[in-house]
N, C-alpha and C positions, 0 to 999 in steps of 0.2 A: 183618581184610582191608583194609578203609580205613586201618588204620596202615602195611600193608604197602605200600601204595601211595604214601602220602604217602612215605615214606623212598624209594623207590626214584625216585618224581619227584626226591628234591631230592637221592639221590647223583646221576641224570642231570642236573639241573641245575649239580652241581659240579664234573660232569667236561665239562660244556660251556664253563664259565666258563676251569675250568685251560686247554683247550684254546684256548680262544680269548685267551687270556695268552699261551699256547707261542707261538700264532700270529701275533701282534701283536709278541714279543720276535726271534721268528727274523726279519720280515720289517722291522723300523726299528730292533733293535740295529746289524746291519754299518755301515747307514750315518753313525749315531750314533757308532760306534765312532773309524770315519775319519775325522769329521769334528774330532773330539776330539784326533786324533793328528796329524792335519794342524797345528790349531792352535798345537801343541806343538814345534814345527819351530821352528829359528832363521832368523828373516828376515833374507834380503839372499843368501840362498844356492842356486845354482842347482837347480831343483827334481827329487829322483830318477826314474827312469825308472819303478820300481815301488812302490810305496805302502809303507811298515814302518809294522805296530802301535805299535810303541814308539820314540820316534825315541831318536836316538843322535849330540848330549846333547839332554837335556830341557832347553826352555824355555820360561819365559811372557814371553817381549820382546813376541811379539805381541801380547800383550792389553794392554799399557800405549801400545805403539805403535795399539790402534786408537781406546784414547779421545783420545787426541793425535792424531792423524791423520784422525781420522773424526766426531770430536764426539759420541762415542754418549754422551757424560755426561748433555747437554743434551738430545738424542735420544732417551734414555731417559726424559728428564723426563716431554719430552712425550709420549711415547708413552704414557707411565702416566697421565697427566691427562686423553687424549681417554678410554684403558680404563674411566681410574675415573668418568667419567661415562655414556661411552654404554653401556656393559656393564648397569649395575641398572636406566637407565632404558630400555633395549631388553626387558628381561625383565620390566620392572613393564608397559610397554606391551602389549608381546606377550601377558602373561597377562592384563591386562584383555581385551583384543579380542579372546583365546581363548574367555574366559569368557561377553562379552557375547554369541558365537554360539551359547554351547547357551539362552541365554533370548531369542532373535528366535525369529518364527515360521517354519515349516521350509522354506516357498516362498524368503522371504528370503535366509533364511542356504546354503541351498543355490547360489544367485546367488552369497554373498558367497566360499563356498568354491569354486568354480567360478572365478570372477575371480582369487583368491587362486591355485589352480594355474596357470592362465594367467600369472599372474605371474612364476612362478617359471620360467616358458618366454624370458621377454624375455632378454636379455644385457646386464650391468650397461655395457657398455661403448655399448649403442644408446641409454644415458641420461643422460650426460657430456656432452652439444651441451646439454639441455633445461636437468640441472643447472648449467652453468657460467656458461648465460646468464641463470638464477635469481638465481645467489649474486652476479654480477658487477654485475647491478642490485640488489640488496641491498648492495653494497661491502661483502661478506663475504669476497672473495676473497683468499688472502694470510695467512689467520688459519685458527685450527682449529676455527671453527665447523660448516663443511660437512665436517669428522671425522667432528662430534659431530653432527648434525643428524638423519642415519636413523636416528639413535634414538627420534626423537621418531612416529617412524612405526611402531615396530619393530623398527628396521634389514630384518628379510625377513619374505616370508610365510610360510616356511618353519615362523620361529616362532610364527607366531598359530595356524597349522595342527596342530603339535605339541602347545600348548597345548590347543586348542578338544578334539582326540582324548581328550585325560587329562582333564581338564572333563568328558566324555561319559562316560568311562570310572566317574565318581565318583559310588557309588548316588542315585538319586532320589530316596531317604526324607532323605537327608541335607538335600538343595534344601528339600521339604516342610518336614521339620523347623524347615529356618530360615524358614518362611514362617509356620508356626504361632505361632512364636517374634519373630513380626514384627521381621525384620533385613530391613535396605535389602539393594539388591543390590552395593553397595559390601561393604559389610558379613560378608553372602554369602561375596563372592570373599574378602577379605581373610582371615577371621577363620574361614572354615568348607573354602573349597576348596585353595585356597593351600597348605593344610598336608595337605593327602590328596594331592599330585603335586610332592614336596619336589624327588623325583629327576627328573623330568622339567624343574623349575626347574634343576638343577646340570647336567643335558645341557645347556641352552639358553645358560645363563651360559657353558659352556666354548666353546661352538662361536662366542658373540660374544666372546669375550675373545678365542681364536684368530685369529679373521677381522678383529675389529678391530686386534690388536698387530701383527699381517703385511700388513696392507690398505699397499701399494704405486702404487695405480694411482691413488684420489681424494688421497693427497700432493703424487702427483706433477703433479694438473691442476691443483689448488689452494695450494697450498704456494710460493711463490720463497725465502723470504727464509730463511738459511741457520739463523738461528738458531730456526724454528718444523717446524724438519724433525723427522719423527717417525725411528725406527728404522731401518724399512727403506729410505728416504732417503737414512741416513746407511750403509747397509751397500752401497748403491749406488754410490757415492761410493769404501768402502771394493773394490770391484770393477773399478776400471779401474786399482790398483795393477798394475806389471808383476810377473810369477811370481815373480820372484824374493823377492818382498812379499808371496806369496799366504798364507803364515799369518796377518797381520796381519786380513786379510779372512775364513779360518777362524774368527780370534778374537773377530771382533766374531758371527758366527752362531752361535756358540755361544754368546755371552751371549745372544741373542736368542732364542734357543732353548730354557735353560731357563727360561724362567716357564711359556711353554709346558706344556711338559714337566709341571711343579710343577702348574699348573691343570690340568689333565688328569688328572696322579695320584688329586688330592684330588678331582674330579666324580666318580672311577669307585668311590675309597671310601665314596663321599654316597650312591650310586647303586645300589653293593650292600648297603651298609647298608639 
């Protein structure tokens, strides 16, 4: 009877998962689709009235024309150098501060989870005056350190939350265990928890990779100088092309789009593995 059950959980778990694949491919293929086909269009040519999947000829001018025109070589550099640091150090943070809340006492950490939702209430844009007058007296302004800087906090609460819940989630004998075994609580986390919420680590990673490679608005407060422009900077730039240009600016969102895309894939294989 308990076999019968297990199987019948995990056919409904497999036909939750297809659907939720159906679901996610009918609702961000079209536009993926068009955005693909756009790019494919020959720049300089007045733009159709109605959208065709396949244009008619095929070209990739655009995409040569947007690293020429729009610097996303450079743009990409750095877009991958703020990723490749604030990304592992947002999630080595997030998962210490996750972890340090299941070992406070529960008066405390309830405070800290509390504040922490509260957090998540503010709008990143009521904290831009506080930031800019931070980094300006630091003479950080102009360079990609205040990219890379919410990482040293987390980047959100979002994630210390996410973590703290899968920390909680992870039996108590296993804590005990390491306590008998006299491991620090460094230790602990790195060597004993860490590896029981892999996939909760690969959600977290994607959703900073995401937020950090698209992050638009702290470039744009911080950022002047043409050549520390990140990605989306440079697709902005690629954006005030007139129509008759607009594949060129296709071109450049689609390259932008798939890393994306590629980290996304790979958390959601991490994930159900």
């Amino acid at each position: 009877m308990q076999e019968l059950a297990t199987n019948v959980r995990g056919r409904f778990a497999g036909s939750a998962r297809s659907l939720g694949a159906l679901f996610v491919v009918v609702v961000f293929a079209p536009p993926l689709l068009l955005l693909l086909s756009g790019s494919l269009h020959r720049p300089g040519e007045p733009p159709k009235p109605t959208p065709d999947v396949i244009p008619d000829p095929l070209s990739t001018e655009g995409y040569a024309l947007a690293f020429e025109w729009g610097g996303l070589l450079r743009a990409t550099l750095n877009s991958v150098v703020v990723a490749a640091i604030a990304v592992p150090l947002s999630v080595l943070v997030a998962s210490a501060a996750g972890f340090a809340l299941t070992q406070i006492p529960r008066r405390i950490r309830n405070a800290v989870v509390g504040a922490s939702v509260i957090g998540l209430m503010v709008p990143a844009t009521a904290l831009l005056v506080p930031k800019f007058a931070m980094f300006r007296w630091l003479n950080l302004t102009d360079t990609l350190a205040p990219l890379i800087a919410p990482a040293l906090v987390g980047a959100s609460p979002l994630y210390v939350l996410a973590f703290y819940l899968a920390f909680r989630a992870v039996p108590q004998d296993l804590y005990d265990a390491c306590l008998i075994e006299d491991l620090s609580p460094a230790q602990t986390w790195w060597r004993v928890a860490m590896p029981q919420v892999r996939p909760v680590t690969s959600a977290v990673a994607a959703l900073s990779f995401v937020l950090t490679w698209s992050n638009f608005l702290d470039p744009l407060v911080f950022v002047y100088d043409r050549d520390l422009f990140t990605l989306p900077l440079a697709l902005r730039s690629l954006a005030t092309l007139d129509p008759t240009n607009f594949p060129v600016f296709l071109a450049g969102a689609v390259l932008a789009t798939v890393p994306a895309i590629i980290v996304y894939a790979l958390a959601q294989r991490r994930f159900l593995k």
